[in-house]
Gaussian input, Z-matrix of N, CA and C with variables (Angstrom, degrees):
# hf/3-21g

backbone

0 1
 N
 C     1     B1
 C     2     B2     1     A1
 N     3     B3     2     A2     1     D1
 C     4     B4     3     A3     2     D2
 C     5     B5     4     A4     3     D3
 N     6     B6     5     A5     4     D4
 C     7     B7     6     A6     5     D5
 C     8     B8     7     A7     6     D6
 N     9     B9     8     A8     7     D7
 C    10    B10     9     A9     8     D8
 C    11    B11    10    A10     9     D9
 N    12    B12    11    A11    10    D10
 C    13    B13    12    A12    11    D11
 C    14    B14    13    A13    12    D12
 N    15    B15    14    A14    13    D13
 C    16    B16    15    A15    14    D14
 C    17    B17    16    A16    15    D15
 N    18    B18    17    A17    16    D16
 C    19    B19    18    A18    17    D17
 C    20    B20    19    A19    18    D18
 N    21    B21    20    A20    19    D19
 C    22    B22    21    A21    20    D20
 C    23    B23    22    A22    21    D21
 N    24    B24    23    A23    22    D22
 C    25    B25    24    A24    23    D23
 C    26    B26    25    A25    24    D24
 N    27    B27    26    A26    25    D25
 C    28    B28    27    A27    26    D26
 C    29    B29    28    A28    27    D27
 N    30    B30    29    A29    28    D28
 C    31    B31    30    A30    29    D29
 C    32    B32    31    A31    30    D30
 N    33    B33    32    A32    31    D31
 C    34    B34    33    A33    32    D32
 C    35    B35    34    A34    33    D33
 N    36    B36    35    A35    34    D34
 C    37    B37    36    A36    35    D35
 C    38    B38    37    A37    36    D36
 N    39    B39    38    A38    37    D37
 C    40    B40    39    A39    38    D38
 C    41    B41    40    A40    39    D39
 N    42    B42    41    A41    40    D40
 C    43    B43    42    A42    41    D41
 C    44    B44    43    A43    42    D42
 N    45    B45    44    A44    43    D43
 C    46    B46    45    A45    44    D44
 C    47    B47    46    A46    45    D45
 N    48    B48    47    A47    46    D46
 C    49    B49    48    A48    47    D47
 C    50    B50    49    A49    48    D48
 N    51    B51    50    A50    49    D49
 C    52    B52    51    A51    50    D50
 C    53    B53    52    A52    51    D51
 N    54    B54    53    A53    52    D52
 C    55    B55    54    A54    53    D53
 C    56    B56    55    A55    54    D54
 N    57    B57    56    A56    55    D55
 C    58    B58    57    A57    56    D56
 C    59    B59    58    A58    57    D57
 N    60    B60    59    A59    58    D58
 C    61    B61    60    A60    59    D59
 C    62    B62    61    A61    60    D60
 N    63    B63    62    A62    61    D61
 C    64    B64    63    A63    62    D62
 C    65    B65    64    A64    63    D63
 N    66    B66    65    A65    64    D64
 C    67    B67    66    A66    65    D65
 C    68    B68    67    A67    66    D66
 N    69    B69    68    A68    67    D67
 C    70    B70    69    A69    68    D68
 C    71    B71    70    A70    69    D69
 N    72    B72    71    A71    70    D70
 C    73    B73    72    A72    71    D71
 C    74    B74    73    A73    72    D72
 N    75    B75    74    A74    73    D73
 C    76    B76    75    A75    74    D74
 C    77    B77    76    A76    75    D75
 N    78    B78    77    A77    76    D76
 C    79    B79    78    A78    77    D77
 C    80    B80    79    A79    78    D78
 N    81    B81    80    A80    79    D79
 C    82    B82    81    A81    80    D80
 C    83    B83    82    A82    81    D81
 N    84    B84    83    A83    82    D82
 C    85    B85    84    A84    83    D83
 C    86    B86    85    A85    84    D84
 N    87    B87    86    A86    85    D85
 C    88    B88    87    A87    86    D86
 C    89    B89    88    A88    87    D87
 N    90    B90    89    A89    88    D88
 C    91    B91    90    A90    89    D89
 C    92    B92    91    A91    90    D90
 N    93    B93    92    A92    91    D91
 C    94    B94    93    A93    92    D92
 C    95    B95    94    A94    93    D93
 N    96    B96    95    A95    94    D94
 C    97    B97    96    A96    95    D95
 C    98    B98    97    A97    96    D96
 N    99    B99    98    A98    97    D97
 C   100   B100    99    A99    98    D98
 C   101   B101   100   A100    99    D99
 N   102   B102   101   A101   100   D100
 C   103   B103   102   A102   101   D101
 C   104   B104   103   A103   102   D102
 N   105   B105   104   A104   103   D103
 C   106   B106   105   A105   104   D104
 C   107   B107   106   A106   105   D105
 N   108   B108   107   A107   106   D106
 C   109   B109   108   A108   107   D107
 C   110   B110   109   A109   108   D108
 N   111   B111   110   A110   109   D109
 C   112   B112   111   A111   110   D110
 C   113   B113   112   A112   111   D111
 N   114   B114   113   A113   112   D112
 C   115   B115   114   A114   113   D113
 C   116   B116   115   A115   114   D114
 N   117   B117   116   A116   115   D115
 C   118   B118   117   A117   116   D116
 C   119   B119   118   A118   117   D117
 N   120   B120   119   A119   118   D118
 C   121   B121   120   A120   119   D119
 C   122   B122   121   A121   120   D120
 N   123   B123   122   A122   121   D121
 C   124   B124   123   A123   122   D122
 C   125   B125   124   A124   123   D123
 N   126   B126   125   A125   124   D124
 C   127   B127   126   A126   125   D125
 C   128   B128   127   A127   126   D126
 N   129   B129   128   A128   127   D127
 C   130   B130   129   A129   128   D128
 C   131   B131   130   A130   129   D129
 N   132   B132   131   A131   130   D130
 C   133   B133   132   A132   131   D131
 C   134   B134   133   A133   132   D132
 N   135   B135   134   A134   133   D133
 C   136   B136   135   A135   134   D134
 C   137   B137   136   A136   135   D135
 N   138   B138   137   A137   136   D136
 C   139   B139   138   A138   137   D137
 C   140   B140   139   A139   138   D138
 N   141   B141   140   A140   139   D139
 C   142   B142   141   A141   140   D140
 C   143   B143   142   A142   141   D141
 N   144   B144   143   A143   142   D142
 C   145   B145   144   A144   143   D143
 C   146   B146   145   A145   144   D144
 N   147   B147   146   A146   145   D145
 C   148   B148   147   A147   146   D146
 C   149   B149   148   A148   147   D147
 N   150   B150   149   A149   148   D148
 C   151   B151   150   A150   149   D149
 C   152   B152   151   A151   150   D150
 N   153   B153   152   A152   151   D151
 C   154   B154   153   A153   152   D152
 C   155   B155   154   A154   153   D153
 N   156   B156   155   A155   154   D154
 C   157   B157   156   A156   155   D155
 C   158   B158   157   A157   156   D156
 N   159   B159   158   A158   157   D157
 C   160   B160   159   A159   158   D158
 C   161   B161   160   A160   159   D159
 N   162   B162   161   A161   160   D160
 C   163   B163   162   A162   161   D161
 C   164   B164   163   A163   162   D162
 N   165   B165   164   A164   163   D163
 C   166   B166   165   A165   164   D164
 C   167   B167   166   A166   165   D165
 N   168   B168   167   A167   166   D166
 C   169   B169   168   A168   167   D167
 C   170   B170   169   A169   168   D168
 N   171   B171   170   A170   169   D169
 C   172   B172   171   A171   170   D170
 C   173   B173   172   A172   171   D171
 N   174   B174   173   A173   172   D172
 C   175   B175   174   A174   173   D173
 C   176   B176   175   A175   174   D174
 N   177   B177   176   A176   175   D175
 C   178   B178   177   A177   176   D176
 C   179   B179   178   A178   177   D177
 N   180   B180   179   A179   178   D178
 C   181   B181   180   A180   179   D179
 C   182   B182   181   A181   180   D180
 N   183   B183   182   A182   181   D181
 C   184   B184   183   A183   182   D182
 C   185   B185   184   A184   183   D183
 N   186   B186   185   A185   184   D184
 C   187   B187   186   A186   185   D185
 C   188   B188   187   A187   186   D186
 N   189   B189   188   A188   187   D187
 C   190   B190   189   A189   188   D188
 C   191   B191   190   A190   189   D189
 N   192   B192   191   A191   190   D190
 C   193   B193   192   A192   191   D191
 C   194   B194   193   A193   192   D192
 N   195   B195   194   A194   193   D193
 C   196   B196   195   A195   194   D194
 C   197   B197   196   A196   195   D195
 N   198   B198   197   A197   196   D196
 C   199   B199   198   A198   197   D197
 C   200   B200   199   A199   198   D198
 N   201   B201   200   A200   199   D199
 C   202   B202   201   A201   200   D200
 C   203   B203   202   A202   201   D201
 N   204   B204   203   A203   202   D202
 C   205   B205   204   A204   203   D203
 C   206   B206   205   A205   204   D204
 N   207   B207   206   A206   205   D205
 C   208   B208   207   A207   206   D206
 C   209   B209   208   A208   207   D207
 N   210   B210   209   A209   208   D208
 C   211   B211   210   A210   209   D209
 C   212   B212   211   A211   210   D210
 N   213   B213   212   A212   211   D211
 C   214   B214   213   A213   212   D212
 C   215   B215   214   A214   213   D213
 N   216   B216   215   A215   214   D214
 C   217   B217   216   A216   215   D215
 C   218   B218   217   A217   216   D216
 N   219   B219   218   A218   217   D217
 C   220   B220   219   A219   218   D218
 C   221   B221   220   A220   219   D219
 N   222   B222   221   A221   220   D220
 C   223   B223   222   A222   221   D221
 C   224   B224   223   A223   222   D222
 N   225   B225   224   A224   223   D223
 C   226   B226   225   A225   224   D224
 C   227   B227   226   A226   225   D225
 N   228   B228   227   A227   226   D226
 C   229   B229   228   A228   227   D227
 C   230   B230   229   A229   228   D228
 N   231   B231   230   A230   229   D229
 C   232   B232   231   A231   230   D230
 C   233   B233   232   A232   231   D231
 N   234   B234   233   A233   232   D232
 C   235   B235   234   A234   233   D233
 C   236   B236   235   A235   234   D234
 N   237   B237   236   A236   235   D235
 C   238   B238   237   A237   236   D236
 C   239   B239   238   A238   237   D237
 N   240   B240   239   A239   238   D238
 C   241   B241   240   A240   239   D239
 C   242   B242   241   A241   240   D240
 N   243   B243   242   A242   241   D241
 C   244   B244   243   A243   242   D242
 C   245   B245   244   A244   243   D243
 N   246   B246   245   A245   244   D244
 C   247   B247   246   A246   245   D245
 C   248   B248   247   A247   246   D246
 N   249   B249   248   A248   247   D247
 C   250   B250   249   A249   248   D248
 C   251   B251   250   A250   249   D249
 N   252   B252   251   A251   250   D250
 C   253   B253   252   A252   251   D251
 C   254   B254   253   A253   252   D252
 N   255   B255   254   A254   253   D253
 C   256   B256   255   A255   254   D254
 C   257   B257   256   A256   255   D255
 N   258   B258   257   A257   256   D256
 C   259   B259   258   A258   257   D257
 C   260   B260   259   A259   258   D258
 N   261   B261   260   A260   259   D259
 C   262   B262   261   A261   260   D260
 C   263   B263   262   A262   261   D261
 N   264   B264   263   A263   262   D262
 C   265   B265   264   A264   263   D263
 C   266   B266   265   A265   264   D264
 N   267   B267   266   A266   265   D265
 C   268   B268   267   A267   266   D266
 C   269   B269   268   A268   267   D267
 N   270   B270   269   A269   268   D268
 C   271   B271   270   A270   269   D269
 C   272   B272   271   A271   270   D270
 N   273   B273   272   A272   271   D271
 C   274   B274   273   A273   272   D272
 C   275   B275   274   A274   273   D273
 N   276   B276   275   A275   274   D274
 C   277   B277   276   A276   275   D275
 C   278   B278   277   A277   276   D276
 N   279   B279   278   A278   277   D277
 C   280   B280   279   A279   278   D278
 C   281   B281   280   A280   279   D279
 N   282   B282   281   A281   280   D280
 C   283   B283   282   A282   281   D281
 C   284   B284   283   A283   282   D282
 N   285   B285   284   A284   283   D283
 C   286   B286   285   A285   284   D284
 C   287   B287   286   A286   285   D285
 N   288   B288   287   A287   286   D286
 C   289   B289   288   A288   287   D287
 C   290   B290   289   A289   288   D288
 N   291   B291   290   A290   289   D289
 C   292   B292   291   A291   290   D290
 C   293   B293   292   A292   291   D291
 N   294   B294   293   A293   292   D292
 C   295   B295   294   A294   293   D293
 C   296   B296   295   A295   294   D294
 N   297   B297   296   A296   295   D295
 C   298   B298   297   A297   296   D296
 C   299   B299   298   A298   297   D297
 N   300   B300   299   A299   298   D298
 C   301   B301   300   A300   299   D299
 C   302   B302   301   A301   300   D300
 N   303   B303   302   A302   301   D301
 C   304   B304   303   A303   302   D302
 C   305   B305   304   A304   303   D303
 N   306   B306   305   A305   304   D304
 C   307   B307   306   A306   305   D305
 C   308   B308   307   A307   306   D306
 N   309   B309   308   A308   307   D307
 C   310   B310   309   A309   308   D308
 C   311   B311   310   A310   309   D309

   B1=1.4406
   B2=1.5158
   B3=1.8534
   B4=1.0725
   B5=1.8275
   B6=1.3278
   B7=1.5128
   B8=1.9906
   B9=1.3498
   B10=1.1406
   B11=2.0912
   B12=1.2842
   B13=1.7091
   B14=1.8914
   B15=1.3676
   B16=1.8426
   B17=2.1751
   B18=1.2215
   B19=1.1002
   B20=1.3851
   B21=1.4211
   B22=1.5984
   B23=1.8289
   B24=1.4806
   B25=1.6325
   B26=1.4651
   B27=0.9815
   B28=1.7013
   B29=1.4473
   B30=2.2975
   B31=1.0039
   B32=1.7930
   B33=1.4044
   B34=1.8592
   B35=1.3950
   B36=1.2981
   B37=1.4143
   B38=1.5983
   B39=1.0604
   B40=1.3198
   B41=2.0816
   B42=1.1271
   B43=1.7563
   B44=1.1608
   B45=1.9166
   B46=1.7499
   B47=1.6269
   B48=1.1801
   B49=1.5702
   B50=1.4895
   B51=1.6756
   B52=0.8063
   B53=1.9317
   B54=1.6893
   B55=1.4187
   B56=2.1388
   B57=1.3703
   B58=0.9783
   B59=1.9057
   B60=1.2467
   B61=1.3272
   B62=1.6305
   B63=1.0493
   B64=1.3756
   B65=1.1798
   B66=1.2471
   B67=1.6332
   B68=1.2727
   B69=2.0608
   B70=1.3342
   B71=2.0018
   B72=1.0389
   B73=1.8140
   B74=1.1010
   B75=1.4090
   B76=1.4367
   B77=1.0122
   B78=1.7792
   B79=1.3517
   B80=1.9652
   B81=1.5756
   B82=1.1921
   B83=1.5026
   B84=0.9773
   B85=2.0797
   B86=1.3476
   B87=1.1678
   B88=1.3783
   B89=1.8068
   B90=1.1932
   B91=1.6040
   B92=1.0008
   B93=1.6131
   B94=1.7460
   B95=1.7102
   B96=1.5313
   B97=1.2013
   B98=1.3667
   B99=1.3721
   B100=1.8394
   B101=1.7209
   B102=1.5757
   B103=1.7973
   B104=1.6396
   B105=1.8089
   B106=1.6398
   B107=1.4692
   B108=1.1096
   B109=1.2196
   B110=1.4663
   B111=1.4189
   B112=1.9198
   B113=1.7475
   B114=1.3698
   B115=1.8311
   B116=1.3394
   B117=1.2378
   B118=2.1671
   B119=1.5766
   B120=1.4362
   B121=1.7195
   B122=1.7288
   B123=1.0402
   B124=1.2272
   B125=1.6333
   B126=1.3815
   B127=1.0586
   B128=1.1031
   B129=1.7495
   B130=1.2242
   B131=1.8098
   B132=1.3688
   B133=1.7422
   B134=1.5046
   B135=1.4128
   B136=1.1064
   B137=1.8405
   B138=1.5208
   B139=1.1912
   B140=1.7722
   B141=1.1414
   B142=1.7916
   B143=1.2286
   B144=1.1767
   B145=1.7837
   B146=1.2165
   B147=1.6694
   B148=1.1581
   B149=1.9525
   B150=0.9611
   B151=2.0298
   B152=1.4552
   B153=1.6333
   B154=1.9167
   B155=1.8341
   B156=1.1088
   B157=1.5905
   B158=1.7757
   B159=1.3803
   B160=1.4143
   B161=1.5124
   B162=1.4672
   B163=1.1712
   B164=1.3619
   B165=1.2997
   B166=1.7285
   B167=1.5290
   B168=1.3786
   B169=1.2193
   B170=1.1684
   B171=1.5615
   B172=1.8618
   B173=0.9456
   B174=1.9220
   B175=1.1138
   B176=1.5231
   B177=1.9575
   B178=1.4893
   B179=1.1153
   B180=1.2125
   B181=2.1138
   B182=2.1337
   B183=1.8155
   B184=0.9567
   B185=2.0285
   B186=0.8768
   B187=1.7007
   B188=1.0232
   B189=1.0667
   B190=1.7508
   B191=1.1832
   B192=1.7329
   B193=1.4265
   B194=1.8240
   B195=1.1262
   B196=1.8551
   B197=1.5718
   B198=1.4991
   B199=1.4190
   B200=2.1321
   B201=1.4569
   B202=1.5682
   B203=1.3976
   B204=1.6176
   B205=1.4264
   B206=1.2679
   B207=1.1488
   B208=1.5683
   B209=1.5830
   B210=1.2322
   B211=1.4472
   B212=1.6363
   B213=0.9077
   B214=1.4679
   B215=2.0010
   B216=1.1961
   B217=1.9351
   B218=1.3606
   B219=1.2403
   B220=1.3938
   B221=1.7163
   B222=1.5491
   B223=1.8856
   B224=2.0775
   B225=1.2314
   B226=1.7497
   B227=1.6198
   B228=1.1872
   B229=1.0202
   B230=1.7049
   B231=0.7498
   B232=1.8009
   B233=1.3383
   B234=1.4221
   B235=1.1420
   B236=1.5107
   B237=1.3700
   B238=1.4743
   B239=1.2675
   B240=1.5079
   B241=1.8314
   B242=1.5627
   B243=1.4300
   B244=1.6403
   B245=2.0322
   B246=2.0246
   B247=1.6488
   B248=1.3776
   B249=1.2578
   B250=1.5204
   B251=1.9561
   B252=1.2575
   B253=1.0976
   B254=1.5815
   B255=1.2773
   B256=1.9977
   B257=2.0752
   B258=0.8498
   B259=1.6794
   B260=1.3744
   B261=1.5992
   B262=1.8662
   B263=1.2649
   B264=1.6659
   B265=1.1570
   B266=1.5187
   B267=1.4072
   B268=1.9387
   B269=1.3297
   B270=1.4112
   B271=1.5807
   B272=1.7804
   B273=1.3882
   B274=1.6471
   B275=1.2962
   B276=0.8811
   B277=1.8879
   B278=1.1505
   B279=1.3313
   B280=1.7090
   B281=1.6168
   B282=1.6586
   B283=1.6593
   B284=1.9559
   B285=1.3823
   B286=1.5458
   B287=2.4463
   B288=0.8490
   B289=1.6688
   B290=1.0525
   B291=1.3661
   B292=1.8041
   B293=1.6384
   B294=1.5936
   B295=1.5752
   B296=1.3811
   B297=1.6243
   B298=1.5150
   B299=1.4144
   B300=1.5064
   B301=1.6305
   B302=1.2317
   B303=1.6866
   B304=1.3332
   B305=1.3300
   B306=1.1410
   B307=1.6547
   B308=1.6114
   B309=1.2046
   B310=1.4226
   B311=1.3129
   A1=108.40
   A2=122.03
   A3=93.30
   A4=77.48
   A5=118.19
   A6=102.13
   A7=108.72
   A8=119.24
   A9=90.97
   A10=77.60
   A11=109.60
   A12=101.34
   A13=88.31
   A14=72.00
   A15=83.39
   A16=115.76
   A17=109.37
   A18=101.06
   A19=109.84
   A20=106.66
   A21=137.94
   A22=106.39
   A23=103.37
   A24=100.63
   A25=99.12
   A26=122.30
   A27=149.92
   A28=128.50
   A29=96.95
   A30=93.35
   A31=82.96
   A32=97.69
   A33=108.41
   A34=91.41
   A35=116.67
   A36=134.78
   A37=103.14
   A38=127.86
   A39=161.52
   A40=112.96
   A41=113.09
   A42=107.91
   A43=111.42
   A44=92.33
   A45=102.56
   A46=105.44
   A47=110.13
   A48=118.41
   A49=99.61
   A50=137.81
   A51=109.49
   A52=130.36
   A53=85.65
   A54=88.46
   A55=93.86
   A56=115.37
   A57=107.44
   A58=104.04
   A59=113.02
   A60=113.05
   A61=113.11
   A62=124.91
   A63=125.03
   A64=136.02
   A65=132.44
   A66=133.19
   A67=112.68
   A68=100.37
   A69=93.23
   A70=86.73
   A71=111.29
   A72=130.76
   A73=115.66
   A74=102.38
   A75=125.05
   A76=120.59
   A77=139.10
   A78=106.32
   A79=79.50
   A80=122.76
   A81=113.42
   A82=96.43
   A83=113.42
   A84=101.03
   A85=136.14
   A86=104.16
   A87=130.16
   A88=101.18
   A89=119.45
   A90=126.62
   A91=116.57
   A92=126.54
   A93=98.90
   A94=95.98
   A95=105.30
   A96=121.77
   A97=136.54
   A98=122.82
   A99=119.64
   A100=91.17
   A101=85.26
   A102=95.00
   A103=83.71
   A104=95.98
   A105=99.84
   A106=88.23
   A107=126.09
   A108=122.41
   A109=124.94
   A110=137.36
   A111=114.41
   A112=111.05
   A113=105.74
   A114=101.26
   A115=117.20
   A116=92.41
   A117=96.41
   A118=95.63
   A119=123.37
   A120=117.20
   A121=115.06
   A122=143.48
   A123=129.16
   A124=89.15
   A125=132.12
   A126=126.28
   A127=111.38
   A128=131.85
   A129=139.21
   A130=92.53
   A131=126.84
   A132=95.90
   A133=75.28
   A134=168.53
   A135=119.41
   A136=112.30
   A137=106.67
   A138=116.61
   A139=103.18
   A140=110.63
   A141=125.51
   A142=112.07
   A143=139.56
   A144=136.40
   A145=92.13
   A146=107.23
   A147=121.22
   A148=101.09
   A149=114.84
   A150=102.76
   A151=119.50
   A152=102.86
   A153=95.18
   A154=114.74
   A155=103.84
   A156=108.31
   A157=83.22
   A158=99.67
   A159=102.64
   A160=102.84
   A161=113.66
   A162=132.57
   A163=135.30
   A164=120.34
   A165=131.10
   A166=103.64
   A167=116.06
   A168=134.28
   A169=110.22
   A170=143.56
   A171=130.60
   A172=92.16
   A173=89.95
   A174=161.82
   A175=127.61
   A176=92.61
   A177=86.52
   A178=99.51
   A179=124.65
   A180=145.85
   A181=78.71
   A182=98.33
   A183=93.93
   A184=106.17
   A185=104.18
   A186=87.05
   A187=127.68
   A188=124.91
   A189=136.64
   A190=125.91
   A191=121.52
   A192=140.70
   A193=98.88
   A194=113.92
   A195=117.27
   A196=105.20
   A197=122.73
   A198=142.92
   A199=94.06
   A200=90.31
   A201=86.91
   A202=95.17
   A203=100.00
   A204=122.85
   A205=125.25
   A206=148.03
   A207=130.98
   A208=92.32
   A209=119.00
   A210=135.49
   A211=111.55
   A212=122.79
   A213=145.27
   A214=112.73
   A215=98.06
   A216=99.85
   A217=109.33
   A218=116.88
   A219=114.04
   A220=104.20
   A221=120.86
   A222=114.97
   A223=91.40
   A224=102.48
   A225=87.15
   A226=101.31
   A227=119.97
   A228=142.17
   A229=127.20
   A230=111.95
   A231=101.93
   A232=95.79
   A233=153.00
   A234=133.16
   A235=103.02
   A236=134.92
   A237=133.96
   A238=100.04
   A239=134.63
   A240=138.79
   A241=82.24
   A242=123.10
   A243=101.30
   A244=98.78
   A245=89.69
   A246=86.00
   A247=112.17
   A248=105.70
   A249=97.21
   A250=101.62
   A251=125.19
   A252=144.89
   A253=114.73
   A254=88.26
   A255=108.21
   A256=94.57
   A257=132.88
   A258=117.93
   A259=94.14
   A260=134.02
   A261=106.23
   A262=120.40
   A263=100.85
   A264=104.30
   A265=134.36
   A266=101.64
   A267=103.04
   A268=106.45
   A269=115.16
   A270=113.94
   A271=102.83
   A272=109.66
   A273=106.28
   A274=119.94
   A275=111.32
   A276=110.82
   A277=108.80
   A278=132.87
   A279=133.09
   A280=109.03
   A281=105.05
   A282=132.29
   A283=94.57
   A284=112.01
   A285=107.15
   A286=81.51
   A287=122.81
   A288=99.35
   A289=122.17
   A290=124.73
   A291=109.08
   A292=121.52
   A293=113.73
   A294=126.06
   A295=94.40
   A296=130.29
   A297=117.98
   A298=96.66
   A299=128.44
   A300=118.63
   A301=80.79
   A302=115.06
   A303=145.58
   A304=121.88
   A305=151.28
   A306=137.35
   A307=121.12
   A308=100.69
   A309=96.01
   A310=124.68
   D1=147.59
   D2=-153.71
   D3=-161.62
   D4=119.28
   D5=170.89
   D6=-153.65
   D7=170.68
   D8=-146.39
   D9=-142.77
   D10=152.22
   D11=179.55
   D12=-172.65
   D13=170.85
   D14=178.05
   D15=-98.29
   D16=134.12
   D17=-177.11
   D18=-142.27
   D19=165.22
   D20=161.84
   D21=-59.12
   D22=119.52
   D23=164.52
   D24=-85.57
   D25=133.63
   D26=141.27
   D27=-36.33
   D28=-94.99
   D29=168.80
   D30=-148.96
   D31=-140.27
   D32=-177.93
   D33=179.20
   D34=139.52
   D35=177.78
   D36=-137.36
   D37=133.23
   D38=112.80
   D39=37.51
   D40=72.06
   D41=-178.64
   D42=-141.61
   D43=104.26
   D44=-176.40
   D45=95.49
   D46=-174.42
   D47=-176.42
   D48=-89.22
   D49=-54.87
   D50=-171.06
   D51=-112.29
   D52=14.58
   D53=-149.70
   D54=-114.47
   D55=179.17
   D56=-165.61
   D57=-155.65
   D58=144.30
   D59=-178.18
   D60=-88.18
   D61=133.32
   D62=174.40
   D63=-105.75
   D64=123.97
   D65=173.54
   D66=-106.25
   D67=116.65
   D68=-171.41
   D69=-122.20
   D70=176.92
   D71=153.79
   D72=-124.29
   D73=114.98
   D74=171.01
   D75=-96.17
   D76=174.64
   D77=-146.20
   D78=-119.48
   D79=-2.24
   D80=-179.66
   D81=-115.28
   D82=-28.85
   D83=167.84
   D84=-92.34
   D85=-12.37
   D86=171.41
   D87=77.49
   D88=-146.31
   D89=163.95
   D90=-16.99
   D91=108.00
   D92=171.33
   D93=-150.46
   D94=141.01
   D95=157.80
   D96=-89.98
   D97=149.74
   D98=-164.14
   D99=-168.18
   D100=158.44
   D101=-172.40
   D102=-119.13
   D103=138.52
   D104=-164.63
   D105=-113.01
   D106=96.19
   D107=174.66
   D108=-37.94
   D109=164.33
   D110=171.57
   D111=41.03
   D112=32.84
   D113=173.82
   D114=-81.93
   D115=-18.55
   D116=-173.07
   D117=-91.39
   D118=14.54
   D119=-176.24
   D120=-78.14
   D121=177.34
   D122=-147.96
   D123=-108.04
   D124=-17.14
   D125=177.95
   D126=-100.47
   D127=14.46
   D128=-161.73
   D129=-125.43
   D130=-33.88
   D131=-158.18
   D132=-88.26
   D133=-76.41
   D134=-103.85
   D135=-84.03
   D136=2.03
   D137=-175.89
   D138=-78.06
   D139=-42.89
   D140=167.10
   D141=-53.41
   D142=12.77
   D143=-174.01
   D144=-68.79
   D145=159.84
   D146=174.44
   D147=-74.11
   D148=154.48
   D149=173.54
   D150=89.01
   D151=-31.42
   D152=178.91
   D153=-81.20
   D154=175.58
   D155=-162.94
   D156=-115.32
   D157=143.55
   D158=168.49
   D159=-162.86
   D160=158.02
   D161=175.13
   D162=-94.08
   D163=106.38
   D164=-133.47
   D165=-125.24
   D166=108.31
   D167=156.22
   D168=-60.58
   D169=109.70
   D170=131.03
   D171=-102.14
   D172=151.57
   D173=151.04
   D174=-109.27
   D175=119.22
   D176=160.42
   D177=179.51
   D178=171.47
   D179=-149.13
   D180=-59.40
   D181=-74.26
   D182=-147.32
   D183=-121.71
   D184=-174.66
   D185=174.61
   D186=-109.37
   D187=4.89
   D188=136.41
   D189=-55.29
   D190=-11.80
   D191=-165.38
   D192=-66.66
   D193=168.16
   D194=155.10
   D195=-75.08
   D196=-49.44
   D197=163.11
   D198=79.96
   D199=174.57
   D200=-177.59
   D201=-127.67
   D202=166.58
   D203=-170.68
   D204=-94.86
   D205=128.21
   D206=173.20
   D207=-112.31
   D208=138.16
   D209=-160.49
   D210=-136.76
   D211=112.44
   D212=-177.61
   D213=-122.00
   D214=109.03
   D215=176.28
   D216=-57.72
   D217=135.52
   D218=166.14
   D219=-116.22
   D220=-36.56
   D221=177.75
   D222=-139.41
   D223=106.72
   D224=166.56
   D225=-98.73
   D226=118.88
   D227=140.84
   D228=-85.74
   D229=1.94
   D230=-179.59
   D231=-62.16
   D232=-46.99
   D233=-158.74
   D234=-96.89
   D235=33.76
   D236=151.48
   D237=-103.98
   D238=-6.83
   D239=-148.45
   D240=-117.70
   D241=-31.95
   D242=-169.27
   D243=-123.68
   D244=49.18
   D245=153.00
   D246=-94.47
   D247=-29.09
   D248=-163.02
   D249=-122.90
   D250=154.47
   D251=-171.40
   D252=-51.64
   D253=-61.90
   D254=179.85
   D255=-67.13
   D256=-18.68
   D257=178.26
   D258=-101.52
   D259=-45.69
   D260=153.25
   D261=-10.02
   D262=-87.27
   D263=-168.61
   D264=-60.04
   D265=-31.23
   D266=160.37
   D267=-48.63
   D268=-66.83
   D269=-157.39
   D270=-48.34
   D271=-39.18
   D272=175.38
   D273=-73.22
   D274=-43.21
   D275=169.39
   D276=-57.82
   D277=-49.29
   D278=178.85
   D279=-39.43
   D280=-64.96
   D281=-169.34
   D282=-54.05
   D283=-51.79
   D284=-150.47
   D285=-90.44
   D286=-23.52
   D287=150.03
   D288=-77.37
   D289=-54.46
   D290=177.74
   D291=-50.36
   D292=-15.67
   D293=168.16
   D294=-45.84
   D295=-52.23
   D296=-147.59
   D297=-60.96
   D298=-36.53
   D299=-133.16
   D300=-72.58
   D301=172.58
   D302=138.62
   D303=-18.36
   D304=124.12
   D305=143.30
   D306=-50.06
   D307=114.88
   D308=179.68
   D309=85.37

């Protein structure tokens, strides 16, 4: 299974030495998780910010899978979101409500 849309980064946590899980929102799957292989690479976190929009390939056997991500920038903004204090804190308040929804 294999489908591809533009999304909101979330967050990214930590799987394995070099690789990293991703939470993105898409605007036709809503919640979705993917393992970004090479995410902790030096040309990989600033694309992982919390706030930038990127365009996310999964892949996987089945759709119950975790499946992995192929990730391409389309607007990074995280570093216009962490000039000022009050868009911190939106961008975190946004991420820790969109936490409640469902996956998928």
């Amino acid at each position: 299974m294999e489908w591809t849309d533009h999304a909101i980064v979330l967050g990214v946590r930590r799987h394995g030495e070099t690789s990293v899980v991703a939470e993105v929102m898409t605007r036709d799957r809503g919640r979705h998780f993917g393992l970004v292989r090479s995410g902790r690479s030096r040309a990989m976190q600033p694309v992982l910010q919390p706030g930038n929009v990127v365009e996310v390939t999964w892949r996987a056997r089945l759709e119950e899978h975790l499946g992995d991500f192929r990730v391409e920038p389309v607007r990074l903004r995280a570093g216009q979101l962490m000039e000022t204090a009050t868009s911190v804190y939106g961008v975190q308040a946004l991420a820790s409500l969109l936490r409640l929804l469902p996956e998928r």
